[in-house]
C-alpha positions as CSV (number, residue, x, y, z in Angstrom):
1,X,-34.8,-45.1,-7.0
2,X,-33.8,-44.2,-11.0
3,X,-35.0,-41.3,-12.6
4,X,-37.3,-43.6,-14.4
5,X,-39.4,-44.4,-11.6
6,X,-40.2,-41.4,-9.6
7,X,-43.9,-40.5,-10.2
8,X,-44.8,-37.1,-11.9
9,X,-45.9,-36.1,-8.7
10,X,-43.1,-36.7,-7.2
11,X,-41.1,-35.2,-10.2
12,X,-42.8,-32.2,-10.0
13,X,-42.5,-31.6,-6.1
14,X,-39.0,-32.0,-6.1
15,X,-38.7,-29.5,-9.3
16,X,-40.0,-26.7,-7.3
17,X,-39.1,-27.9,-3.7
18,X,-36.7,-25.3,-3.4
19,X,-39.2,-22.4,-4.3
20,X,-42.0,-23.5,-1.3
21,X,-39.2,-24.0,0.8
22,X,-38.1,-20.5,0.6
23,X,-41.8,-19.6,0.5
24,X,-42.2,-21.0,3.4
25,X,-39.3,-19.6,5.3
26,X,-39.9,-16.4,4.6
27,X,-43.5,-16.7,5.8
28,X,-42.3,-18.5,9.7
29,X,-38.5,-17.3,9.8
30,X,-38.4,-21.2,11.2
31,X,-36.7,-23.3,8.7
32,X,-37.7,-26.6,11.2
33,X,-41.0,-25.5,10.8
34,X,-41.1,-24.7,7.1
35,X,-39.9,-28.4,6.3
36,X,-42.9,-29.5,8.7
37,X,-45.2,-27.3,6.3
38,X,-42.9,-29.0,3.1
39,X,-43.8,-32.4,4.5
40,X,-47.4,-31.7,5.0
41,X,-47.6,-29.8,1.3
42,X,-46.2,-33.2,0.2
43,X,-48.6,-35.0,1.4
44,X,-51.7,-33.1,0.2
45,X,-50.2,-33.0,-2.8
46,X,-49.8,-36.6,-3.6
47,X,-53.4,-36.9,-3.5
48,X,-54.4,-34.1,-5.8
49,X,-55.7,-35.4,-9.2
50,X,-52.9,-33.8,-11.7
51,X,-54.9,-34.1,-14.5
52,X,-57.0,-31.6,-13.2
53,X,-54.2,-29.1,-12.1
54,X,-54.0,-26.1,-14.8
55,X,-51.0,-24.3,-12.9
56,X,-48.9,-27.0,-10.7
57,X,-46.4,-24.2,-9.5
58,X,-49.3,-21.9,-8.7
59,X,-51.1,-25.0,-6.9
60,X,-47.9,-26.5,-5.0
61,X,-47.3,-22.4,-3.8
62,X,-50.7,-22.1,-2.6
63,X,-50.4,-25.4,-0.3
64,X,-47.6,-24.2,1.0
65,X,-48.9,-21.0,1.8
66,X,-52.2,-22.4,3.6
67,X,-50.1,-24.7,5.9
68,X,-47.7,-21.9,6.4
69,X,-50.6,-20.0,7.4
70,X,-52.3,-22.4,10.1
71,X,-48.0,-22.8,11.3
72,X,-47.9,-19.5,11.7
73,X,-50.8,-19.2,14.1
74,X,-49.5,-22.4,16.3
75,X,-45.9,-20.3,16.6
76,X,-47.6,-17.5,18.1
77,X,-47.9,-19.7,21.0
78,X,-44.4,-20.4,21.6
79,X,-43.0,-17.2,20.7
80,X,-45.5,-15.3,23.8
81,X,-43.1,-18.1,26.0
82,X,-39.7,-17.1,23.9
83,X,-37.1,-15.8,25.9
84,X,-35.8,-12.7,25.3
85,X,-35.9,-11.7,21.9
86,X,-36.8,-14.0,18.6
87,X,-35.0,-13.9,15.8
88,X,-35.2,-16.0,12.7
89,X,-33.1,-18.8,12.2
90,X,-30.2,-17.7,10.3
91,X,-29.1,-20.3,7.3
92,X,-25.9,-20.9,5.8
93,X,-26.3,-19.9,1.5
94,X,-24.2,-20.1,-1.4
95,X,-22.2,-16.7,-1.9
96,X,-23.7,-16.1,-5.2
97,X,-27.0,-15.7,-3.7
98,X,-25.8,-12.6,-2.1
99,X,-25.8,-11.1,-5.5
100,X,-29.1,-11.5,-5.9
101,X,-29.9,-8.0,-4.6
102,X,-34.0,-9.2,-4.9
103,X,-33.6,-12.3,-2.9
104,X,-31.2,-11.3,-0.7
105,X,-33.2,-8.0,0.4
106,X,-36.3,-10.2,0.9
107,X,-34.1,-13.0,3.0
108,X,-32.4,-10.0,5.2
109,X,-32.7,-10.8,9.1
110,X,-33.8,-7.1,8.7
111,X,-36.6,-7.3,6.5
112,X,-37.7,-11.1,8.2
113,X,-37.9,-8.9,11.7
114,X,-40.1,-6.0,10.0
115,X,-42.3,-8.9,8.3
116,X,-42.7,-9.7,12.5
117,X,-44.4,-6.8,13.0
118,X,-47.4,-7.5,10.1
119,X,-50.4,-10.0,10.5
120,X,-50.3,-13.5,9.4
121,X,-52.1,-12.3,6.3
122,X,-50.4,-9.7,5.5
123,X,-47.3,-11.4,5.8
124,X,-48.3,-14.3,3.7
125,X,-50.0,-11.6,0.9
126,X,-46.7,-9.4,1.1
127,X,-44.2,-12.0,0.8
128,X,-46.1,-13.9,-2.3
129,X,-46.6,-10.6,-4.4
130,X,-43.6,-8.6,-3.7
131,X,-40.8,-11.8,-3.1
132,X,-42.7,-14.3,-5.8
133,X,-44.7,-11.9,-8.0
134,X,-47.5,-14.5,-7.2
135,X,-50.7,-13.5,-9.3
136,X,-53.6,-11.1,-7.4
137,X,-55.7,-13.9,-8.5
138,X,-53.5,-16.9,-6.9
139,X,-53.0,-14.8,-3.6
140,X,-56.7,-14.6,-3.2
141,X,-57.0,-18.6,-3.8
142,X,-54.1,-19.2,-1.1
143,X,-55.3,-17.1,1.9
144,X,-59.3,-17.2,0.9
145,X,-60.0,-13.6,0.4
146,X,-61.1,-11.8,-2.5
147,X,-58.7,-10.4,-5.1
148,X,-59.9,-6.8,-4.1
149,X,-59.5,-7.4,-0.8
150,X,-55.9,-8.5,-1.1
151,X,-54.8,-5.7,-3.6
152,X,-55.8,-3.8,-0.5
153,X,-54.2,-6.4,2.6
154,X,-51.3,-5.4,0.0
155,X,-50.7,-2.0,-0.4
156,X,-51.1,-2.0,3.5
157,X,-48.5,-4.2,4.0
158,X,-46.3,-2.4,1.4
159,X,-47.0,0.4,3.0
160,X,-46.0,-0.6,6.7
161,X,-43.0,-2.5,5.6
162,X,-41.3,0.3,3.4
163,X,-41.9,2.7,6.2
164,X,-39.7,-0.2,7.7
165,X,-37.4,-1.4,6.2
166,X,-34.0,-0.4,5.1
167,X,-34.1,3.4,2.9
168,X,-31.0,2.0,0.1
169,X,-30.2,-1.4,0.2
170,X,-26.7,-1.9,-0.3
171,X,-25.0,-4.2,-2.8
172,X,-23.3,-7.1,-1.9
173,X,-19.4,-5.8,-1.7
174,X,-20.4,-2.6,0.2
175,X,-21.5,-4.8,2.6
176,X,-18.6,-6.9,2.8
177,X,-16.9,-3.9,3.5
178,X,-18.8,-2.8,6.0
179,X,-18.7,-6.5,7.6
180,X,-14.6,-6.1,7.0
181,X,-14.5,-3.0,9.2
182,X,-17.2,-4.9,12.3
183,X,-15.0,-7.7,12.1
184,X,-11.5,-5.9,12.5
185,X,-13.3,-3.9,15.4
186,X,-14.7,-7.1,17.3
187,X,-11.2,-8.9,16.8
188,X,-9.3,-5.6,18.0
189,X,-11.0,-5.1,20.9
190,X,-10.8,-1.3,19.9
191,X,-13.9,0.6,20.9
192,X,-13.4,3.9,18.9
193,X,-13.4,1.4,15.6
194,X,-16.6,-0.4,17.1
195,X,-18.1,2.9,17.4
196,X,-16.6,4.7,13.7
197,X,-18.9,1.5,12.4
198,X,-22.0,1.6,14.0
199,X,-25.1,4.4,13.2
200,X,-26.0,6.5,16.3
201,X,-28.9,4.6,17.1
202,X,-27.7,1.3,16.1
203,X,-29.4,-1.5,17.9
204,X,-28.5,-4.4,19.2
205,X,-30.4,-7.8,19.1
206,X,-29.4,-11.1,21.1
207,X,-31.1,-14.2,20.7
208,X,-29.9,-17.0,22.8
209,X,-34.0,-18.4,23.6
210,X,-33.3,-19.0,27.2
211,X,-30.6,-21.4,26.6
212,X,-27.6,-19.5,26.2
213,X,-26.9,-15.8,27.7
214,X,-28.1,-12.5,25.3
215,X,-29.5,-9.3,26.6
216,X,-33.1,-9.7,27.1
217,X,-34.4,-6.5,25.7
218,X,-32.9,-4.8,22.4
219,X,-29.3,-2.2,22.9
220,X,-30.2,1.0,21.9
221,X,-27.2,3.3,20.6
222,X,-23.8,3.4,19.6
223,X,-22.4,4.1,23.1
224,X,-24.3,1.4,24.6
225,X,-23.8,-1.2,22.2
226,X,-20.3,-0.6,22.0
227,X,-19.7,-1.3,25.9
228,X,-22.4,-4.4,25.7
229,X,-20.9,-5.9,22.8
230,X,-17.3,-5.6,23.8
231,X,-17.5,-5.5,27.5
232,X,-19.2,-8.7,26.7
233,X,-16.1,-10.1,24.9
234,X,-14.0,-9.1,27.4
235,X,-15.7,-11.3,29.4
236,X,-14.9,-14.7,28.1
237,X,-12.2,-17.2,28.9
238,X,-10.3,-18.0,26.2
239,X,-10.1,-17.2,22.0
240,X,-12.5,-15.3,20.2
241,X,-12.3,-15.6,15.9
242,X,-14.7,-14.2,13.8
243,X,-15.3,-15.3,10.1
244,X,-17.2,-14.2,7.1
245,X,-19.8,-16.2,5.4
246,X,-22.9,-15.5,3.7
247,X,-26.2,-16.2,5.8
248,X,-30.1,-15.9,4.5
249,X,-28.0,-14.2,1.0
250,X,-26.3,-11.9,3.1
251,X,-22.7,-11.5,4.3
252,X,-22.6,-12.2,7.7
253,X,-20.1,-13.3,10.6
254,X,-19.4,-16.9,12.0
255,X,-18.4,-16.4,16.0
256,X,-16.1,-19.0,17.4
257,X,-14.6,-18.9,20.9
258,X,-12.2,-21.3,21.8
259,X,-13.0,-23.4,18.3
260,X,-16.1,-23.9,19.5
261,X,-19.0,-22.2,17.3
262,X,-20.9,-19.9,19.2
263,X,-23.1,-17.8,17.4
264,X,-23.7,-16.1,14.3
265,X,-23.9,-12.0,13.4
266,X,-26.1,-10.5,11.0
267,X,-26.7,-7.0,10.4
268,X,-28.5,-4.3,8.6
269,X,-26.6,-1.1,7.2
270,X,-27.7,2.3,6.6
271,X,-25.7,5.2,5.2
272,X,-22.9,2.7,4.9
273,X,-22.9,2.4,8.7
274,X,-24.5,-0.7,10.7
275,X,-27.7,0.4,12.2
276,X,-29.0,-3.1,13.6
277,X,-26.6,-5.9,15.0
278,X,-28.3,-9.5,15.6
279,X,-26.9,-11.8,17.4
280,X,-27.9,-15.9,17.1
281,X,-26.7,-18.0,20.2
282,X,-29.5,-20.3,20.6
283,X,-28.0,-23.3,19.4
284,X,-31.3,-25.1,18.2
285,X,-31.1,-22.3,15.2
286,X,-27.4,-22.6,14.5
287,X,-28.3,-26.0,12.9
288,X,-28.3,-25.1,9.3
289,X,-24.8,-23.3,9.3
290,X,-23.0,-26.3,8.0
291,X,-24.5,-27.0,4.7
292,X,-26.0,-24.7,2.5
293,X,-29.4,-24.3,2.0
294,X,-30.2,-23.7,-1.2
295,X,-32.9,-21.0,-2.0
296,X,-34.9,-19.3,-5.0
297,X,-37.2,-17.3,-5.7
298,X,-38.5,-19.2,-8.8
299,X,-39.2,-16.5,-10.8
Protein backbone atom coordinates (compact mmCIF):
# COMPACT_ATOMS: atom_id res chain seq x y z
CA UNK A 1 0.00 0.00 0.00
CA UNK A 2 1.44 3.84 -1.09
CA UNK A 3 1.53 6.51 1.11
CA UNK A 4 -1.33 7.84 -0.72
CA UNK A 5 -3.72 5.37 0.50
CA UNK A 6 -3.36 4.74 4.04
CA UNK A 7 -6.34 6.32 5.84
CA UNK A 8 -5.67 9.23 8.45
CA UNK A 9 -6.49 6.81 10.94
CA UNK A 10 -4.19 4.70 10.03
CA UNK A 11 -1.66 7.57 9.43
CA UNK A 12 -2.00 8.79 12.56
CA UNK A 13 -1.69 5.41 14.60
CA UNK A 14 1.38 4.53 13.03
CA UNK A 15 2.78 8.24 13.79
CA UNK A 16 2.62 7.67 17.39
CA UNK A 17 2.88 3.80 17.43
CA UNK A 18 6.07 3.94 18.87
CA UNK A 19 5.00 6.26 21.89
CA UNK A 20 1.87 3.59 23.16
CA UNK A 21 4.11 0.96 22.57
CA UNK A 22 6.54 2.21 25.09
CA UNK A 23 3.48 3.35 27.10
CA UNK A 24 2.44 0.18 27.20
CA UNK A 25 5.58 -1.57 28.06
CA UNK A 26 6.33 0.28 30.78
CA UNK A 27 2.90 -0.20 32.25
CA UNK A 28 3.10 -4.69 31.84
CA UNK A 29 7.07 -5.07 31.56
CA UNK A 30 5.56 -7.71 28.75
CA UNK A 31 6.35 -6.54 25.38
CA UNK A 32 4.01 -9.72 23.88
CA UNK A 33 1.40 -8.36 25.87
CA UNK A 34 1.82 -4.65 25.10
CA UNK A 35 1.45 -5.41 21.22
CA UNK A 36 -1.88 -7.45 22.33
CA UNK A 37 -2.92 -4.04 24.08
CA UNK A 38 -1.36 -2.12 20.56
CA UNK A 39 -3.69 -4.43 18.53
CA UNK A 40 -6.67 -3.87 20.64
CA UNK A 41 -5.93 0.16 20.79
CA UNK A 42 -6.00 -0.23 16.99
CA UNK A 43 -8.99 -1.53 16.78
CA UNK A 44 -10.98 0.85 19.04
CA UNK A 45 -9.39 3.33 17.43
CA UNK A 46 -10.45 2.76 13.93
CA UNK A 47 -13.89 3.29 14.99
CA UNK A 48 -13.59 6.55 16.74
CA UNK A 49 -15.10 9.41 14.82
CA UNK A 50 -11.82 11.74 14.15
CA UNK A 51 -13.66 14.67 13.55
CA UNK A 52 -14.62 14.74 16.93
CA UNK A 53 -11.13 13.99 18.51
CA UNK A 54 -9.59 17.46 19.85
CA UNK A 55 -6.25 15.80 21.10
CA UNK A 56 -5.52 12.39 18.95
CA UNK A 57 -2.15 11.83 20.88
CA UNK A 58 -3.86 12.41 24.14
CA UNK A 59 -6.90 10.03 22.87
CA UNK A 60 -4.63 7.17 21.28
CA UNK A 61 -2.46 7.39 24.95
CA UNK A 62 -5.51 7.00 26.87
CA UNK A 63 -6.67 3.73 24.97
CA UNK A 64 -3.64 2.39 25.39
CA UNK A 65 -3.62 3.01 28.92
CA UNK A 66 -7.28 1.54 29.63
CA UNK A 67 -6.37 -1.81 27.82
CA UNK A 68 -3.09 -1.81 29.55
CA UNK A 69 -4.97 -1.43 32.55
CA UNK A 70 -7.62 -4.43 32.21
CA UNK A 71 -3.96 -6.54 30.85
CA UNK A 72 -2.47 -5.80 33.78
CA UNK A 73 -5.16 -7.32 36.01
CA UNK A 74 -5.29 -10.64 33.70
CA UNK A 75 -1.20 -10.89 34.33
CA UNK A 76 -1.69 -11.00 37.90
CA UNK A 77 -2.98 -14.32 37.28
CA UNK A 78 -0.10 -15.80 35.66
CA UNK A 79 2.54 -14.16 37.52
CA UNK A 80 0.81 -15.87 41.28
CA UNK A 81 1.81 -19.38 38.90
CA UNK A 82 5.42 -17.76 37.70
CA UNK A 83 8.27 -19.57 38.68
CA UNK A 84 10.68 -18.25 40.60
CA UNK A 85 11.19 -14.72 40.19
CA UNK A 86 9.54 -12.31 37.23
CA UNK A 87 11.36 -10.15 35.57
CA UNK A 88 10.52 -7.90 32.62
CA UNK A 89 11.30 -8.91 29.33
CA UNK A 90 14.45 -7.26 28.45
CA UNK A 91 14.53 -5.60 24.74
CA UNK A 92 17.27 -5.16 22.49
CA UNK A 93 17.48 -0.73 21.75
CA UNK A 94 19.53 1.46 19.73
CA UNK A 95 22.73 2.69 21.67
CA UNK A 96 21.73 6.24 21.39
CA UNK A 97 18.78 5.58 23.55
CA UNK A 98 21.08 4.98 26.39
CA UNK A 99 21.88 8.66 26.29
CA UNK A 100 18.61 9.51 26.93
CA UNK A 101 19.25 9.69 30.78
CA UNK A 102 15.07 10.30 31.00
CA UNK A 103 14.04 7.32 29.06
CA UNK A 104 16.64 5.21 29.92
CA UNK A 105 16.02 5.78 33.90
CA UNK A 106 12.34 5.14 33.26
CA UNK A 107 13.14 1.79 30.96
CA UNK A 108 15.78 0.50 33.74
CA UNK A 109 15.04 -3.31 34.76
CA UNK A 110 15.51 -1.46 38.15
CA UNK A 111 12.97 1.07 38.03
CA UNK A 112 10.29 -1.61 35.87
CA UNK A 113 10.86 -4.00 39.22
CA UNK A 114 10.13 -1.02 41.76
CA UNK A 115 7.00 -0.02 39.40
CA UNK A 116 6.16 -4.09 40.51
CA UNK A 117 5.73 -3.25 43.81
CA UNK A 118 2.81 -0.23 43.11
CA UNK A 119 -0.90 -0.87 42.18
CA UNK A 120 -2.21 -1.08 38.83
CA UNK A 121 -3.24 2.53 39.21
CA UNK A 122 -0.58 3.84 40.49
CA UNK A 123 1.50 2.34 38.07
CA UNK A 124 -0.45 3.50 35.21
CA UNK A 125 -0.85 7.31 36.93
CA UNK A 126 3.11 7.20 37.75
CA UNK A 127 4.33 6.13 34.56
CA UNK A 128 1.99 8.67 32.40
CA UNK A 129 2.94 11.87 34.47
CA UNK A 130 6.46 11.27 35.41
CA UNK A 131 7.72 9.10 31.96
CA UNK A 132 5.12 11.05 29.42
CA UNK A 133 4.33 14.33 31.31
CA UNK A 134 0.66 13.25 30.45
CA UNK A 135 -1.82 16.13 31.54
CA UNK A 136 -3.55 15.80 35.33
CA UNK A 137 -6.48 16.23 33.32
CA UNK A 138 -5.77 13.35 30.63
CA UNK A 139 -4.62 10.88 33.56
CA UNK A 140 -7.93 11.31 35.16
CA UNK A 141 -9.86 10.54 31.62
CA UNK A 142 -7.50 7.27 31.19
CA UNK A 143 -7.88 5.52 34.56
CA UNK A 144 -11.60 7.14 35.48
CA UNK A 145 -10.75 8.98 38.57
CA UNK A 146 -10.91 12.55 39.39
CA UNK A 147 -7.99 14.94 38.63
CA UNK A 148 -7.65 15.49 42.55
CA UNK A 149 -7.77 12.14 43.17
CA UNK A 150 -4.84 11.41 40.88
CA UNK A 151 -2.63 14.37 41.87
CA UNK A 152 -2.92 12.48 45.09
CA UNK A 153 -2.56 8.38 43.53
CA UNK A 154 0.54 10.52 42.29
CA UNK A 155 2.52 11.93 44.84
CA UNK A 156 1.93 8.49 46.48
CA UNK A 157 3.41 6.70 43.89
CA UNK A 158 6.28 9.26 43.67
CA UNK A 159 6.66 8.94 46.90
CA UNK A 160 7.07 5.02 47.13
CA UNK A 161 9.06 4.72 44.04
CA UNK A 162 11.83 7.39 44.97
CA UNK A 163 12.17 5.80 48.28
CA UNK A 164 12.88 3.01 45.71
CA UNK A 165 14.62 3.45 43.23
CA UNK A 166 18.19 4.22 42.48
CA UNK A 167 19.64 7.56 44.81
CA UNK A 168 22.05 9.05 41.42
CA UNK A 169 21.46 7.61 38.27
CA UNK A 170 24.42 7.23 36.44
CA UNK A 171 25.24 8.37 32.89
CA UNK A 172 25.61 6.18 30.26
CA UNK A 173 29.66 5.71 30.04
CA UNK A 174 29.91 5.28 33.89
CA UNK A 175 27.89 2.49 33.29
CA UNK A 176 29.78 1.08 30.57
CA UNK A 177 32.49 1.13 32.77
CA UNK A 178 31.09 -0.44 35.34
CA UNK A 179 29.57 -3.19 32.90
CA UNK A 180 33.57 -3.29 31.51
CA UNK A 181 34.81 -4.29 34.98
CA UNK A 182 31.39 -7.26 35.52
CA UNK A 183 32.32 -8.45 32.29
CA UNK A 184 36.23 -8.87 32.70
CA UNK A 185 35.19 -10.54 36.23
CA UNK A 186 32.57 -13.08 34.78
CA UNK A 187 35.09 -13.94 31.78
CA UNK A 188 38.07 -14.22 34.40
CA UNK A 189 36.68 -16.41 36.54
CA UNK A 190 38.41 -14.20 39.35
CA UNK A 191 36.23 -13.87 42.42
CA UNK A 192 38.15 -10.98 44.27
CA UNK A 193 37.28 -8.90 40.80
CA UNK A 194 33.61 -10.24 41.06
CA UNK A 195 33.48 -9.06 44.52
CA UNK A 196 35.73 -5.33 44.06
CA UNK A 197 32.44 -4.79 41.53
CA UNK A 198 29.61 -5.57 43.42
CA UNK A 199 27.91 -3.28 46.54
CA UNK A 200 27.74 -5.30 49.88
CA UNK A 201 24.27 -6.10 49.61
CA UNK A 202 24.11 -6.50 46.04
CA UNK A 203 21.34 -8.82 44.90
CA UNK A 204 20.99 -11.26 42.65
CA UNK A 205 17.83 -11.93 40.42
CA UNK A 206 17.39 -15.07 38.01
CA UNK A 207 14.58 -15.51 35.85
CA UNK A 208 14.49 -18.61 33.95
CA UNK A 209 10.10 -18.99 34.45
CA UNK A 210 10.35 -22.65 35.20
CA UNK A 211 11.87 -23.45 31.91
CA UNK A 212 15.41 -22.96 32.35
CA UNK A 213 17.47 -23.22 35.81
CA UNK A 214 17.82 -19.63 38.06
CA UNK A 215 17.78 -19.51 41.81
CA UNK A 216 14.31 -19.33 42.94
CA UNK A 217 14.43 -16.69 45.57
CA UNK A 218 16.65 -13.39 45.16
CA UNK A 219 20.99 -13.67 46.31
CA UNK A 220 21.50 -11.49 48.94
CA UNK A 221 25.22 -10.05 49.30
CA UNK A 222 28.37 -9.76 47.76
CA UNK A 223 29.83 -13.02 49.26
CA UNK A 224 26.92 -14.93 48.28
CA UNK A 225 26.44 -13.72 44.91
CA UNK A 226 29.91 -14.06 44.08
CA UNK A 227 30.00 -17.98 44.80
CA UNK A 228 26.34 -18.35 43.10
CA UNK A 229 27.15 -16.50 40.14
CA UNK A 230 30.56 -18.04 39.53
CA UNK A 231 30.23 -21.31 41.12
CA UNK A 232 27.44 -21.35 38.74
CA UNK A 233 29.78 -20.86 35.69
CA UNK A 234 32.02 -23.19 36.77
CA UNK A 235 29.50 -25.47 36.32
CA UNK A 236 28.90 -25.59 32.63
CA UNK A 237 30.34 -27.67 29.88
CA UNK A 238 31.82 -25.85 27.48
CA UNK A 239 32.53 -21.78 26.42
CA UNK A 240 31.18 -19.01 28.21
CA UNK A 241 31.41 -15.18 26.17
CA UNK A 242 29.94 -12.32 27.32
CA UNK A 243 29.09 -9.20 25.17
CA UNK A 244 27.93 -5.73 25.57
CA UNK A 245 24.81 -4.33 24.15
CA UNK A 246 22.30 -1.93 25.17
CA UNK A 247 18.87 -3.44 26.54
CA UNK A 248 15.56 -1.36 27.69
CA UNK A 249 18.29 1.98 26.98
CA UNK A 250 20.70 0.52 29.19
CA UNK A 251 24.11 -1.13 28.72
CA UNK A 252 23.75 -4.53 29.46
CA UNK A 253 25.48 -8.07 28.73
CA UNK A 254 24.62 -10.70 26.04
CA UNK A 255 25.55 -14.39 27.71
CA UNK A 256 26.52 -17.03 25.21
CA UNK A 257 27.85 -20.49 26.16
CA UNK A 258 29.02 -22.62 23.58
CA UNK A 259 27.54 -19.96 20.70
CA UNK A 260 24.44 -20.60 21.88
CA UNK A 261 22.56 -17.46 23.46
CA UNK A 262 21.69 -18.04 26.90
CA UNK A 263 20.64 -15.20 28.71
CA UNK A 264 20.85 -11.65 29.15
CA UNK A 265 22.40 -9.41 32.32
CA UNK A 266 21.03 -6.26 33.40
CA UNK A 267 21.99 -4.40 36.38
CA UNK A 268 21.52 -1.44 38.58
CA UNK A 269 24.55 0.59 40.05
CA UNK A 270 24.92 2.51 43.10
CA UNK A 271 28.05 4.41 44.30
CA UNK A 272 29.58 3.33 41.08
CA UNK A 273 29.23 -0.31 42.30
CA UNK A 274 26.51 -2.92 41.07
CA UNK A 275 23.94 -3.23 43.72
CA UNK A 276 21.32 -5.47 41.76
CA UNK A 277 22.33 -8.22 39.02
CA UNK A 278 19.28 -9.73 36.84
CA UNK A 279 19.52 -12.42 35.07
CA UNK A 280 17.01 -13.31 31.88
CA UNK A 281 17.06 -17.20 30.91
CA UNK A 282 13.59 -17.73 30.10
CA UNK A 283 13.85 -17.96 26.57
CA UNK A 284 10.10 -16.91 25.74
CA UNK A 285 11.63 -13.20 26.85
CA UNK A 286 14.85 -13.41 24.95
CA UNK A 287 12.79 -12.97 21.79
CA UNK A 288 13.24 -9.29 21.12
CA UNK A 289 17.22 -9.35 21.44
CA UNK A 290 17.65 -9.54 17.73
CA UNK A 291 16.21 -6.49 16.39
CA UNK A 292 15.79 -3.34 17.95
CA UNK A 293 12.92 -2.13 19.28
CA UNK A 294 12.58 1.16 18.85
CA UNK A 295 11.20 3.36 21.75
CA UNK A 296 10.19 7.07 22.71
CA UNK A 297 8.93 8.92 25.01
CA UNK A 298 7.10 11.36 22.60
CA UNK A 299 7.66 14.22 24.40
Amino acid sequence: MSDQEVDPATATFLSYRNLLFTVAYEMLGSAADAEDVLQETWLRWVGVDLSQVRDQRAYLVRITTRQALNRMRAMKRRREAYVGPWLPEPLLTAADVAEDVELAESMSTALMLVLETLSPIERAVFVLREAFAVSYDDIAASVGRTPAAVRQIAHRARRHVDARRPRNPVPASQARAVLQSLRHAIESGDPQSLLDVLAPGVVLVGDGGGVRHATLRPVVGSDKVARMFLGGLSKVSGTVTVHPTVVNGNPALLVRLNAEFDGVLTIRIDDALVSGLYYVRNPHKLTRLHTETPLTLGR
